[in-house]
DOTI-910551 format. One line per 4 residues: number of its first residue (from 1); their letters; for each residue x negated, y, z negated of N, C-alpha, C. Coordinates in nm, 4 decimals, decimal comma, padded with zeros to 6 digits. Atoms other than C-alpha are relative to their C-alpha. Example, Ala and Ser with C-alpha at 12.3 -4.5 7.8 and 13.67 -1.06 7.14 Angstrom:
2
1> as> -00,0890 -00,1190 00,0000 -01,2300 -00,4500 -00,7800 -00,0900 00,1200 00,0000 ~ 00,0820 -00,1190 00,0060 -01,3670 -00,1060 -00,7140 00,0770 00,1090 -00,0730
This chain:
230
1> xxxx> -00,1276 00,0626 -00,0360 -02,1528 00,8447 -00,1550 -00,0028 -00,1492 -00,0317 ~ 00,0248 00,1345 -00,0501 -02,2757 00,4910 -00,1447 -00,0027 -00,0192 -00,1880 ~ 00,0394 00,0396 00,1554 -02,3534 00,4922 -00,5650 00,1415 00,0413 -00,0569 ~ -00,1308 -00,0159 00,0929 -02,0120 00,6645 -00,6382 00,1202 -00,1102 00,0481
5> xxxx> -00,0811 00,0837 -00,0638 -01,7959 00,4164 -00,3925 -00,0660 -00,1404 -00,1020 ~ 00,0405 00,1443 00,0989 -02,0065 00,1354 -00,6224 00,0539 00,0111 -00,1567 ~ -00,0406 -00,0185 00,1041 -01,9198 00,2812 -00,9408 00,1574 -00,0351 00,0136 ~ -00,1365 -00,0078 00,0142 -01,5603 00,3180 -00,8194 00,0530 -00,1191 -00,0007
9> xxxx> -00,0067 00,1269 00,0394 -01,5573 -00,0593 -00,8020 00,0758 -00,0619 -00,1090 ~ 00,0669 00,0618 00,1138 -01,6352 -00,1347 -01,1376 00,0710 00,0662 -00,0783 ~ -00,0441 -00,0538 00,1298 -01,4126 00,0911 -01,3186 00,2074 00,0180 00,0495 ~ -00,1259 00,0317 -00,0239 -01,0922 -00,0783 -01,3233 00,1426 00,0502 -00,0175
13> xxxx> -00,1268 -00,0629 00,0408 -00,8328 00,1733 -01,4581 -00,0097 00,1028 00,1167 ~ -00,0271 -00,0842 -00,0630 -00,8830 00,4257 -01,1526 00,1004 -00,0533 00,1488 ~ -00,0925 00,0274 -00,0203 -00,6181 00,4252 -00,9317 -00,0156 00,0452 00,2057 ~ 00,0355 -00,0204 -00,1423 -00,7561 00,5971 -00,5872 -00,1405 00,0997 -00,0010
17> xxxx> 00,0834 -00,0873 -00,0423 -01,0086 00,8251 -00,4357 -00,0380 00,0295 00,1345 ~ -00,0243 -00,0596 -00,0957 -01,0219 01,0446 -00,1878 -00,1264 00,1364 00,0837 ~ 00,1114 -00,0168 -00,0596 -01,3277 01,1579 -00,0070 -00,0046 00,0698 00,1098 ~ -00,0189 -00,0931 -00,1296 -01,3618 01,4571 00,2378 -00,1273 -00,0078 00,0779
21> xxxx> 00,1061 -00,0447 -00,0520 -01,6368 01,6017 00,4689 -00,1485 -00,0788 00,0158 ~ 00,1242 00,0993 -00,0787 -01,7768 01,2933 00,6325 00,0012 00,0479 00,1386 ~ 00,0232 -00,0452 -00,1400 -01,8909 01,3247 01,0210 00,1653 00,0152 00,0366 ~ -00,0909 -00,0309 -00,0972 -01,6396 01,4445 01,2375 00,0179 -00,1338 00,1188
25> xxxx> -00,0153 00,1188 -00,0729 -01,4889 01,1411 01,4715 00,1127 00,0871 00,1263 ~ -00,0745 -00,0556 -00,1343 -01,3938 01,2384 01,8325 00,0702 -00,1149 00,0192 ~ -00,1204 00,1448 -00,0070 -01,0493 01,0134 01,9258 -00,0139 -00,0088 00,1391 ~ 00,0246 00,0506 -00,1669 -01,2415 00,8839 02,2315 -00,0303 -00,1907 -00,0525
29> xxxx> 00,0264 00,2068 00,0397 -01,3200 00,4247 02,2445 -00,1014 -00,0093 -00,0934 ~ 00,1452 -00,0022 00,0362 -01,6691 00,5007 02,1723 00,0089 00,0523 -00,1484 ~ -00,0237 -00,0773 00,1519 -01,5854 00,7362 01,8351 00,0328 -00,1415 -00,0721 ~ -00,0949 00,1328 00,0664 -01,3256 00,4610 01,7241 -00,0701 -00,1133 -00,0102
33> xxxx> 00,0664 00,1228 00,0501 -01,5372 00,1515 01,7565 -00,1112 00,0786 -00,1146 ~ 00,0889 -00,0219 00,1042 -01,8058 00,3827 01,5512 00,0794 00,0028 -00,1317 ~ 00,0103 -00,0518 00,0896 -01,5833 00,4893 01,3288 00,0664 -00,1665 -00,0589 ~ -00,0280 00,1265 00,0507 -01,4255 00,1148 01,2729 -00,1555 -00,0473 -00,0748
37> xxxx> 00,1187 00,0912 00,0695 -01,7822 -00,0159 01,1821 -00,0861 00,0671 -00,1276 ~ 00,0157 -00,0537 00,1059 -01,8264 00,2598 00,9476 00,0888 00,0075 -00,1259 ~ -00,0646 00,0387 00,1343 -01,5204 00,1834 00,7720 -00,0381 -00,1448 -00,0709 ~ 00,0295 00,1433 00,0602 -01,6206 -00,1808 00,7276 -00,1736 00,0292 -00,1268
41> xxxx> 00,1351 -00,0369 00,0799 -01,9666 -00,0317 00,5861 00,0924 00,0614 -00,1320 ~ -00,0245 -00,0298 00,1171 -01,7913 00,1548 00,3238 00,1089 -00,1033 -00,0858 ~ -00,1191 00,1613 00,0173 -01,5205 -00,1309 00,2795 -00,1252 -00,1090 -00,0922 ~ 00,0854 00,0754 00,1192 -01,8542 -00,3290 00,1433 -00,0015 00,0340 -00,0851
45> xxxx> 00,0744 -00,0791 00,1603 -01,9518 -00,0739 -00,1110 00,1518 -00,0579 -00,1163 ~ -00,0725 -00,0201 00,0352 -01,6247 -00,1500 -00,2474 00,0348 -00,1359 -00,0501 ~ 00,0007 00,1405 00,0259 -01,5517 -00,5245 -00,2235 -00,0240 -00,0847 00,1328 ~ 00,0185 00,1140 -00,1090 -01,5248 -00,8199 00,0222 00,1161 00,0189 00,0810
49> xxxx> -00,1317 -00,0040 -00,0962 -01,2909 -00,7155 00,3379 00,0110 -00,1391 00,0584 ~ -00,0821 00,0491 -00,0729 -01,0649 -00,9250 00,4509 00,1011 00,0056 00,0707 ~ -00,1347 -00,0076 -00,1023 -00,7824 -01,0122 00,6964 00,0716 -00,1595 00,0177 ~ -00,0799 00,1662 00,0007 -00,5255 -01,3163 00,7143 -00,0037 00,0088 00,1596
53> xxxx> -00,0028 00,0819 -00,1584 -00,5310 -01,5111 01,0533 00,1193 00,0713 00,0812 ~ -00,1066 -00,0283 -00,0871 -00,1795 -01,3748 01,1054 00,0453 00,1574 00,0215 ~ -00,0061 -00,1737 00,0278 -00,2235 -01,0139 01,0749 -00,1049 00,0866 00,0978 ~ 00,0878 -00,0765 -00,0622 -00,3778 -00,7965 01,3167 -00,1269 -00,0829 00,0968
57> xxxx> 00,0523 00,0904 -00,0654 -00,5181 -01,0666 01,5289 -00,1425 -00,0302 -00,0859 ~ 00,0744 00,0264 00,1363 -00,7389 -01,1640 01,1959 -00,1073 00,1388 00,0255 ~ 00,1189 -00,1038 -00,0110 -00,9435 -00,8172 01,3183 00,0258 00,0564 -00,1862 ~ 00,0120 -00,0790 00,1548 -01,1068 -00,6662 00,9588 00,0702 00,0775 -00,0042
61> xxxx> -00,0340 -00,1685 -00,0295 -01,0377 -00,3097 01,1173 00,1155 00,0139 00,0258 ~ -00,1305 -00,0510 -00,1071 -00,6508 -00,2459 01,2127 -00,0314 00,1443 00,0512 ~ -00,0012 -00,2050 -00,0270 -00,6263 00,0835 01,4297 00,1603 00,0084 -00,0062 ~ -00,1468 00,0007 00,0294 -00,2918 00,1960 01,2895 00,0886 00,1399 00,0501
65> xxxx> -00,0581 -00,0240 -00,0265 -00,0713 00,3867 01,4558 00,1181 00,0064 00,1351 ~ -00,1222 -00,0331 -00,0854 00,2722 00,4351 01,6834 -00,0411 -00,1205 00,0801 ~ -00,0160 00,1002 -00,1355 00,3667 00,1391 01,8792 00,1086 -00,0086 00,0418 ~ -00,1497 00,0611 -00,0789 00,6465 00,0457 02,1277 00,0422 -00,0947 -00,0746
69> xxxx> -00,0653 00,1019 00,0711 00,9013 -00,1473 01,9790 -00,0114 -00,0288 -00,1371 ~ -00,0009 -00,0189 00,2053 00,8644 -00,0892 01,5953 00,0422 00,1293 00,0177 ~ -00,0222 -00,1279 00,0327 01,0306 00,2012 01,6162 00,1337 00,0069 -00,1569 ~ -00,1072 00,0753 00,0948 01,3230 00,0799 01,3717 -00,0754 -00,0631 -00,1133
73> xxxx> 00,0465 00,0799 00,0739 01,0515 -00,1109 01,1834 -00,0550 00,0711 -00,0949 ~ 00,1123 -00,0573 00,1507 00,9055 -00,0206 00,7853 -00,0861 -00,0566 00,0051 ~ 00,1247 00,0342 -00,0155 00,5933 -00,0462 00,9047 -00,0828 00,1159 00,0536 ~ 00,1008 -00,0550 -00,0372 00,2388 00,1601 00,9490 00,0208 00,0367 00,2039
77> xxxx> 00,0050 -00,0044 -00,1527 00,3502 00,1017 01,3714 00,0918 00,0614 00,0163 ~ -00,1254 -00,0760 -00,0170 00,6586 00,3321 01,3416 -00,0249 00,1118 -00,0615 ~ 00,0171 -00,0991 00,0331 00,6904 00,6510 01,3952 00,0934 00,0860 -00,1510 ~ -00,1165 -00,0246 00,1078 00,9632 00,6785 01,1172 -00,0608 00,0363 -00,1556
81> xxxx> 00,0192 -00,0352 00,1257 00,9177 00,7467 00,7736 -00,0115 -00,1431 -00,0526 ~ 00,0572 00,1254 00,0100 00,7379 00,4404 00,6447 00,0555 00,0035 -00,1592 ~ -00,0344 00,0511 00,1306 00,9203 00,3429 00,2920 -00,1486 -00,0759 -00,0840 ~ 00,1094 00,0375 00,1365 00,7234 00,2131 -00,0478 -00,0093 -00,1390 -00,0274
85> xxxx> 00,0552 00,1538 00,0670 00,5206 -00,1075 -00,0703 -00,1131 00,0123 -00,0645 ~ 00,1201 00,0625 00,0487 00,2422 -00,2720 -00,2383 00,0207 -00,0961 00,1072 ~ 00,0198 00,0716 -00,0993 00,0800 -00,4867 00,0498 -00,0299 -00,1674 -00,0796 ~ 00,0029 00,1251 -00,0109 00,1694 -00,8814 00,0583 00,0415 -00,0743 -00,1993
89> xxxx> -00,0334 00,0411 00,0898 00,3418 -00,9146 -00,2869 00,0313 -00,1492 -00,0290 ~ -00,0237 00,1704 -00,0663 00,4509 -01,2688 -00,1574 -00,1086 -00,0891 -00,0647 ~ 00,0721 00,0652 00,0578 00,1409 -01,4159 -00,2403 -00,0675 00,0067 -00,1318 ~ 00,1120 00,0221 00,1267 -00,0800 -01,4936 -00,5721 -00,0804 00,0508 00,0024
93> xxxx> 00,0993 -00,1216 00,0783 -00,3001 -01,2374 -00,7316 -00,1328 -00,0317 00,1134 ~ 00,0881 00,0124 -00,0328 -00,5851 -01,4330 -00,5564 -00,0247 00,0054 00,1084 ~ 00,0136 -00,0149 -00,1123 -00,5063 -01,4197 -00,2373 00,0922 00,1194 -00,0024 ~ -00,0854 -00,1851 -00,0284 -00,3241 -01,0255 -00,2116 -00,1257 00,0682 00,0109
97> xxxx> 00,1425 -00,0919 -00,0381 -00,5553 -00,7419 -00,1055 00,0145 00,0883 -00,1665 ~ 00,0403 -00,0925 00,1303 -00,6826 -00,5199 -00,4307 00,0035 00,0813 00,0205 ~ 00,0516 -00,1696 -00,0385 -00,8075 -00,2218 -00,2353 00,0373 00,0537 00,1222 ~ -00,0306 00,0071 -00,1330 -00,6676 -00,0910 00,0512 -00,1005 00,1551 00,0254
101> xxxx> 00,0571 -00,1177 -00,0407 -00,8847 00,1820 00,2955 00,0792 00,0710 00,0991 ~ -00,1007 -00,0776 -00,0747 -00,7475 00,4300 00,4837 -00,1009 00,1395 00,0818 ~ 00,1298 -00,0471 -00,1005 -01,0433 00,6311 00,7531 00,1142 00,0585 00,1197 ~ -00,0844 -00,0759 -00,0904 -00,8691 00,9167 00,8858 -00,0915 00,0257 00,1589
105> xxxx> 00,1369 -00,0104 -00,1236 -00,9838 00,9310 01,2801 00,1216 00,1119 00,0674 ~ -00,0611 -00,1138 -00,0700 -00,6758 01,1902 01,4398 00,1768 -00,0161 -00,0250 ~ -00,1208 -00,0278 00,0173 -00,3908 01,3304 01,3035 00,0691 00,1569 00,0280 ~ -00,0390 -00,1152 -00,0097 -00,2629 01,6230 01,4466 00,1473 00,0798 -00,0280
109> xxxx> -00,1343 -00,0126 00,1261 00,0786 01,6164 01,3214 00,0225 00,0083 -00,1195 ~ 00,0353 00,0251 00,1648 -00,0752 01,6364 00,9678 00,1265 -00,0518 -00,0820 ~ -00,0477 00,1242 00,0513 00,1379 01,3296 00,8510 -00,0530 -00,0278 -00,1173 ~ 00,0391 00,0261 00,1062 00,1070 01,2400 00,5285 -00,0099 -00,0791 -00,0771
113> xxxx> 00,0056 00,0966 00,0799 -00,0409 00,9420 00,3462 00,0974 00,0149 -00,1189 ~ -00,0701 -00,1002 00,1264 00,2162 00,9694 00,0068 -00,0210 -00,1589 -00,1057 ~ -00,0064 00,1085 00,1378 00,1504 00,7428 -00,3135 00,0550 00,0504 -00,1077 ~ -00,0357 00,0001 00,1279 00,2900 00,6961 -00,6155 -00,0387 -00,1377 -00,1205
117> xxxx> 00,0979 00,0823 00,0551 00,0625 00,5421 -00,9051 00,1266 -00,0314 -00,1348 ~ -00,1159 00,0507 00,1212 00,2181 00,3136 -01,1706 -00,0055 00,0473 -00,1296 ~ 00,0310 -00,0779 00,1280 00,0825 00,4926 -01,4508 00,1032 00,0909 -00,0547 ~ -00,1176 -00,0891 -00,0012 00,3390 00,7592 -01,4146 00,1276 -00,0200 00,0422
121> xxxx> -00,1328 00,1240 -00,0075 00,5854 00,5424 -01,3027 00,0622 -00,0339 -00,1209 ~ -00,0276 00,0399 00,1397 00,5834 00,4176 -01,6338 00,0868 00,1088 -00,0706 ~ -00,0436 -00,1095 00,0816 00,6394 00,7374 -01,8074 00,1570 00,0422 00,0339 ~ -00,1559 -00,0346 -00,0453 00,9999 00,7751 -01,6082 00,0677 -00,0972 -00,0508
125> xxxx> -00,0902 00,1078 00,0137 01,1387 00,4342 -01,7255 00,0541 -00,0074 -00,1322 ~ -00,0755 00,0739 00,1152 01,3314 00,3281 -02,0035 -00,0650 -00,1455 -00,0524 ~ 00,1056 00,1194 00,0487 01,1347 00,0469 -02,2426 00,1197 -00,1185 00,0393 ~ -00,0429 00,1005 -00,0819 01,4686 -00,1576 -02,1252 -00,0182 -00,0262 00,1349
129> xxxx> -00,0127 -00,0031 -00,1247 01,4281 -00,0827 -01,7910 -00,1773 -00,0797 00,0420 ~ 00,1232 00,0576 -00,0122 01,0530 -00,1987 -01,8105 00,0201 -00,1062 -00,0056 ~ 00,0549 00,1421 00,0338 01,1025 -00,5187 -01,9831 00,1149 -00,0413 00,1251 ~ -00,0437 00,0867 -00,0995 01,3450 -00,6163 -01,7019 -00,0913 -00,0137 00,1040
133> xxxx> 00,0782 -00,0145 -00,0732 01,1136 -00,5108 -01,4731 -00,1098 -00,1071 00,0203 ~ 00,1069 00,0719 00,0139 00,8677 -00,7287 -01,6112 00,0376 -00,1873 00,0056 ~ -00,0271 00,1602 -00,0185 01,0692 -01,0672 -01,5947 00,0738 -00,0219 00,1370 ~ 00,0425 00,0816 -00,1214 01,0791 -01,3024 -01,2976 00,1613 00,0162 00,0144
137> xxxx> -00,1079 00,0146 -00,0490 01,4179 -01,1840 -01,2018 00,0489 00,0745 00,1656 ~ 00,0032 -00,0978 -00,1712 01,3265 -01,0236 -00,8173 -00,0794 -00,1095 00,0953 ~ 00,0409 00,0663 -00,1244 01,2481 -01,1741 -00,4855 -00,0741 00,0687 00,1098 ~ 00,0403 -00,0645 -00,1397 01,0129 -01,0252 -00,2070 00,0331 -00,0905 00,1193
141> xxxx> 00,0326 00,0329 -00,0840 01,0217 -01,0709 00,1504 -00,1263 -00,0173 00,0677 ~ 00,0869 -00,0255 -00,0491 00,7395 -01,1730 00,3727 -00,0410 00,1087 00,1237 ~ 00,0226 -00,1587 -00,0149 00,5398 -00,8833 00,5136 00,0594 -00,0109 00,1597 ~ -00,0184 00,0244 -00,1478 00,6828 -00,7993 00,8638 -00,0766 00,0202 00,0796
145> xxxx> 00,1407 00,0092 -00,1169 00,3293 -00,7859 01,0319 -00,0154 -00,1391 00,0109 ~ 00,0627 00,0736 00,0276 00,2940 -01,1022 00,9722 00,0492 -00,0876 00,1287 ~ -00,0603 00,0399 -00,0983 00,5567 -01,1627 01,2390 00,1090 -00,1330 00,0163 ~ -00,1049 00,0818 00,0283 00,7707 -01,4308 01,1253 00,1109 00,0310 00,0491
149> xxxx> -00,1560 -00,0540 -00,0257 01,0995 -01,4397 01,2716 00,1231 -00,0608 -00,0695 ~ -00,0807 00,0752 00,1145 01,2777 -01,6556 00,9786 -00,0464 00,0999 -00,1193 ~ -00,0331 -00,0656 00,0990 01,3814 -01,4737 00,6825 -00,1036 -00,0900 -00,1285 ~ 00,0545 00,1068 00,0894 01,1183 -01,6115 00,3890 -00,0291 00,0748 -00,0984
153> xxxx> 00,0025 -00,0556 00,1301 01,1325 -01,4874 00,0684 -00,0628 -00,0769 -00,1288 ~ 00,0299 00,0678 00,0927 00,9491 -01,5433 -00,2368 00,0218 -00,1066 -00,1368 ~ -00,0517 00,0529 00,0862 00,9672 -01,7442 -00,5589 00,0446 00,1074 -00,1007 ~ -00,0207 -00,1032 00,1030 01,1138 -01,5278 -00,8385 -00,1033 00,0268 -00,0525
157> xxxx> 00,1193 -00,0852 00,0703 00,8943 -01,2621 -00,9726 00,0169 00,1455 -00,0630 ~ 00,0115 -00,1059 00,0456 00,8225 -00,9671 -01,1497 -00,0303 00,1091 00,0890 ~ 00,1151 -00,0915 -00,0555 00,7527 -00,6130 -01,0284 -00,1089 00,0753 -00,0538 ~ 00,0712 -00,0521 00,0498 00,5835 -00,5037 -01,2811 -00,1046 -00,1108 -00,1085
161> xxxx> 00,0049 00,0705 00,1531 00,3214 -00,6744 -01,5330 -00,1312 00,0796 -00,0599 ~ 00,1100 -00,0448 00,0185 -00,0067 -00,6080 -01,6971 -00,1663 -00,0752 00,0126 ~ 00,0991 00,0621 -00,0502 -00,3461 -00,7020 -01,5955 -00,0851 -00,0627 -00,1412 ~ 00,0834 00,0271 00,1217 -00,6588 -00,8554 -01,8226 -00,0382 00,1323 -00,0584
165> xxxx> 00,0784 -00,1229 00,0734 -00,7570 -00,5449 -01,8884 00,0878 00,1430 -00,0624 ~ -00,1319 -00,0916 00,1077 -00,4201 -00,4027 -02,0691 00,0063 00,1050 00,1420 ~ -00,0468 -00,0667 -00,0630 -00,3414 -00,2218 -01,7785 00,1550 -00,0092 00,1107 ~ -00,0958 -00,0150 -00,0875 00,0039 -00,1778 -01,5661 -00,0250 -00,0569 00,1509
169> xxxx> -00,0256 -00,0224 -00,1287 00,0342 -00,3125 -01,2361 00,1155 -00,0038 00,1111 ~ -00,1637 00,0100 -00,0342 00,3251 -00,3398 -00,9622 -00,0192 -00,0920 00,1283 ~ 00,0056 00,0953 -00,1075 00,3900 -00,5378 -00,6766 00,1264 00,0148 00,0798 ~ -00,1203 -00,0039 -00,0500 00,6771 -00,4488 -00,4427 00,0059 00,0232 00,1642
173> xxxx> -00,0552 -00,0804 -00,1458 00,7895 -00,4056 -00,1018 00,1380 00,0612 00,0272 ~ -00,1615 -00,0928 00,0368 01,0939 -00,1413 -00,1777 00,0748 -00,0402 00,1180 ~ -00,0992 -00,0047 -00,0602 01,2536 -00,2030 00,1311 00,0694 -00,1700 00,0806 ~ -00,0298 00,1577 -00,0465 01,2406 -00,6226 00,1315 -00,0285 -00,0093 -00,1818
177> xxxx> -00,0015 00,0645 00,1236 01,2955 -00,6850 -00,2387 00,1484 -00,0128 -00,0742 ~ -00,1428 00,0010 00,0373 01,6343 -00,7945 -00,3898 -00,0161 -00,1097 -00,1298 ~ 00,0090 00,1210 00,0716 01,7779 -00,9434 -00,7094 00,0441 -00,1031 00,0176 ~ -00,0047 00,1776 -00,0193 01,7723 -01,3481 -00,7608 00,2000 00,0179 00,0037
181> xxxx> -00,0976 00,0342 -00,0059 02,1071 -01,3250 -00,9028 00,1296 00,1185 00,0311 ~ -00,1281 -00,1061 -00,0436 02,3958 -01,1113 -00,7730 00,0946 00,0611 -00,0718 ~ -00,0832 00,0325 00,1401 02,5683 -01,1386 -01,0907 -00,0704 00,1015 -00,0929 ~ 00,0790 -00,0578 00,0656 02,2914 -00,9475 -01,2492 -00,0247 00,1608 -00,0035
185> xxxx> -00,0334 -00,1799 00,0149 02,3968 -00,5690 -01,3074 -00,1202 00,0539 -00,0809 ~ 00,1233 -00,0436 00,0821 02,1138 -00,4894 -01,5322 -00,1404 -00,0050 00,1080 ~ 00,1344 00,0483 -00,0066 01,8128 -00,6357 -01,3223 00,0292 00,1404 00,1354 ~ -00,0470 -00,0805 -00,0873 02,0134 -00,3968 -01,0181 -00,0489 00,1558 -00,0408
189> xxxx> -00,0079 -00,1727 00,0663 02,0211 -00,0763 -01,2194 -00,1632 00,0258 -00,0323 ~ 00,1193 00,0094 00,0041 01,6663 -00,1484 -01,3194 -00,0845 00,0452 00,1264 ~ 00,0444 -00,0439 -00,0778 01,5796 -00,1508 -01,0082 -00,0118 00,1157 00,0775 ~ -00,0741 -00,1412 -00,0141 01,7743 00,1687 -00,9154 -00,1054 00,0695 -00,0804
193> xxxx> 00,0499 -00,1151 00,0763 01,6180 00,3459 -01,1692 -00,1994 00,0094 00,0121 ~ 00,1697 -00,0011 -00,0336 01,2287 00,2173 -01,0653 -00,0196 00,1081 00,1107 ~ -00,0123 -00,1172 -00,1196 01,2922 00,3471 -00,6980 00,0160 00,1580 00,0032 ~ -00,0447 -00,1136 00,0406 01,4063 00,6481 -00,8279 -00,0962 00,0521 -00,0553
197> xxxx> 00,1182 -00,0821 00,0828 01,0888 00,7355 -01,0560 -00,1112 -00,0408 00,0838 ~ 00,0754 00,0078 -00,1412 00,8827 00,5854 -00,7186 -00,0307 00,1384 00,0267 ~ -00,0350 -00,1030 -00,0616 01,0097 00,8994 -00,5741 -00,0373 00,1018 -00,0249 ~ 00,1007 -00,1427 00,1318 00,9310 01,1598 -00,8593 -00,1211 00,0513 -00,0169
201> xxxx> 00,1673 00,0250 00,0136 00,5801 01,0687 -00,8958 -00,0691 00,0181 00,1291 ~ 00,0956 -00,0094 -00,1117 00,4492 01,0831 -00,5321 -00,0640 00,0891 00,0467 ~ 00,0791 -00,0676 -00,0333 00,1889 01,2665 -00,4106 -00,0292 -00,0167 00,1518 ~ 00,1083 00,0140 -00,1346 00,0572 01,3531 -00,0339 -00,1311 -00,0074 00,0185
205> xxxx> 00,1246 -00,0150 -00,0729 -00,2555 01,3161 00,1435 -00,0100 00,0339 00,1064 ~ 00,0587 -00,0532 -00,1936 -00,3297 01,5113 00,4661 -00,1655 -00,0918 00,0476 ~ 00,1302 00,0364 -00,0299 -00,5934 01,2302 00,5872 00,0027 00,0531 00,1519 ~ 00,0192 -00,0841 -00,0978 -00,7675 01,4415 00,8706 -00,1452 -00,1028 00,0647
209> xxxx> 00,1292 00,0122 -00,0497 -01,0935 01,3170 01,0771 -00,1297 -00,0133 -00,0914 ~ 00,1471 -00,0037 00,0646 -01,3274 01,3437 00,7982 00,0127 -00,0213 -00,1127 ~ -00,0485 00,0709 00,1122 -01,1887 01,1805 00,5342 00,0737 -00,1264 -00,0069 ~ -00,0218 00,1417 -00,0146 -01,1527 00,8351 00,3717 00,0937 -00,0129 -00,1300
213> xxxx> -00,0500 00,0683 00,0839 -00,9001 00,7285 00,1125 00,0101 -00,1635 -00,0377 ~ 00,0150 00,1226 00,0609 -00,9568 00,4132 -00,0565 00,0760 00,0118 -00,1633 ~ -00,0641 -00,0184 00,1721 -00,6841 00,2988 -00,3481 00,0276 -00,1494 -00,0576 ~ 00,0026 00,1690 00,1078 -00,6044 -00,0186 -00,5971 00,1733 -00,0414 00,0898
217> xxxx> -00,1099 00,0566 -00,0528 -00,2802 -00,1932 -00,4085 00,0637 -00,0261 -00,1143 ~ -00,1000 00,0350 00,0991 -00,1569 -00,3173 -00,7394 -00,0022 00,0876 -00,1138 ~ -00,0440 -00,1388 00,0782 -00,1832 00,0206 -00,9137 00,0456 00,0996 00,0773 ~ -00,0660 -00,1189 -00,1039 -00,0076 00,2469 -00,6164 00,1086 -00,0677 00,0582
221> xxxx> -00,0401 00,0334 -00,1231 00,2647 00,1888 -00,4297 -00,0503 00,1351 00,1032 ~ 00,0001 -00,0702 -00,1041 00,1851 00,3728 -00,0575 00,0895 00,0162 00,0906 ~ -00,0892 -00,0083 -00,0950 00,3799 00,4922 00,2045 -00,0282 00,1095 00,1238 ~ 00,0208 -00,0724 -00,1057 00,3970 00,7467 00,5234 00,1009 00,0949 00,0228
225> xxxx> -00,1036 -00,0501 -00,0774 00,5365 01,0634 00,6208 00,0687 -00,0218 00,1448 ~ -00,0580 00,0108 -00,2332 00,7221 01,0782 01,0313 -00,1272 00,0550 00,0411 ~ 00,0731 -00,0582 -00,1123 00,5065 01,0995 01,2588 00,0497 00,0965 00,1266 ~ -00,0718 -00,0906 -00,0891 00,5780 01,4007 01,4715 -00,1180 00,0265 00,0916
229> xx> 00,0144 -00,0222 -00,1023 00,4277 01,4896 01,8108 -00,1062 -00,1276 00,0075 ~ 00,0996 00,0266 -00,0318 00,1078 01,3589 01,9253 -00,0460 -00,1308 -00,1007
């Protein structure tokens, strides 16, 4: 596990991976702090975890699910149907997360992680619909964990571009991104028609107790089925 999570590093065109039939984690304090310090162990093999000051009380580990008062909110803390981002588009390549993990500890509502990778994204678009895509004519919002209660939106940007290594990436938070100019029927329809091949392309994950998904943030967007009962 520990030599293929290193390889998976290092080989920059893969897009996720998805890892079953690790220990079993009982959803008691004692499980959960183990199984937090075992995600940070595999979180090394991978790269350098981090956390911003204003996110999750700067803890590495979030434990993510259902809270009071986000129930309305597109966010991981609502039981709702969690819409399609890439995490913290707002900021510069150097400071955004690369890899996000995901250390299933109890889902008995088998809820469903759901991505959709840009690779195949691609393949739905129109080469106009790309190159708009690709110029600085969209705005994100900042992330709503972050807790801001002023509206702060980015500088104009792309959602799509390509990395050093000729590859595709994306950057969006579908349900805080709008165009610059209002006027702009093309950059609109563009967008229409991204969301739309979002949708096409997605795949589930039943993460259960004994499995870890780890994927590239700026080659997936992610999202969440409802959380139902328990």
């Amino acid at each position: 596990l520990s030599s293929l999570l290193m390889r998976f590093r290092k080989e920059k065109a893969l897009s996720a991976i998805f890892i079953t039939g690790l220990p079993e984690i009982e959803y008691n304090d004692k499980q959960i702090i183990m199984a937090e310090l075992m995600s940070l162990a595999y979180a090394f093999l991978v790269g350098e975890p981090f956390q911003y000051l204003q996110q999750n009380n700067s803890k590495l580990v979030a434990r993510i699910s259902p809270r009071a008062g986000y129930e309305d909110s597109q966010s991981g803390l609502s039981r709702g149907h969690f819409g399609w981002p890439t995490d913290d588009r707002i900021f510069s390549s150097e400071y955004r997360t690369e890899w996000i993990q995901l250390l299933g500890v109890y889902n008995p509502g088998q809820s469903q992680t759901i991505l959709s990778a840009i690779d195949d994204i691609i393949k739905q678009l129109s080469r106009a619909t790309l190159s708009t895509l690709m110029d600085k004519r969209f705005e994100v919002k900042m992330p709503t964990s972050f807790g801001f209660k002023h509206n702060i939106w980015s500088e104009p940007c792309s959602l799509i571009w390509v990395n050093e290594n000729g590859h595709y990436e994306v950057g969006v938070p579908s349900y805080h991104v709008k165009v610059i100019e209002d006027q702009d029927v093309q950059a609109k329809n563009a967008l229409g028609e991204f969301l739309a091949a979002v949708d096409a392309c997605k795949q589930g994950v039943n993460l259960t107790s004994n499995s870890l998904l780890i994927f590239n943030n700026n080659r997936l967007l992610h999202g969440r089925s409802p959380i139902v009962g328990d």
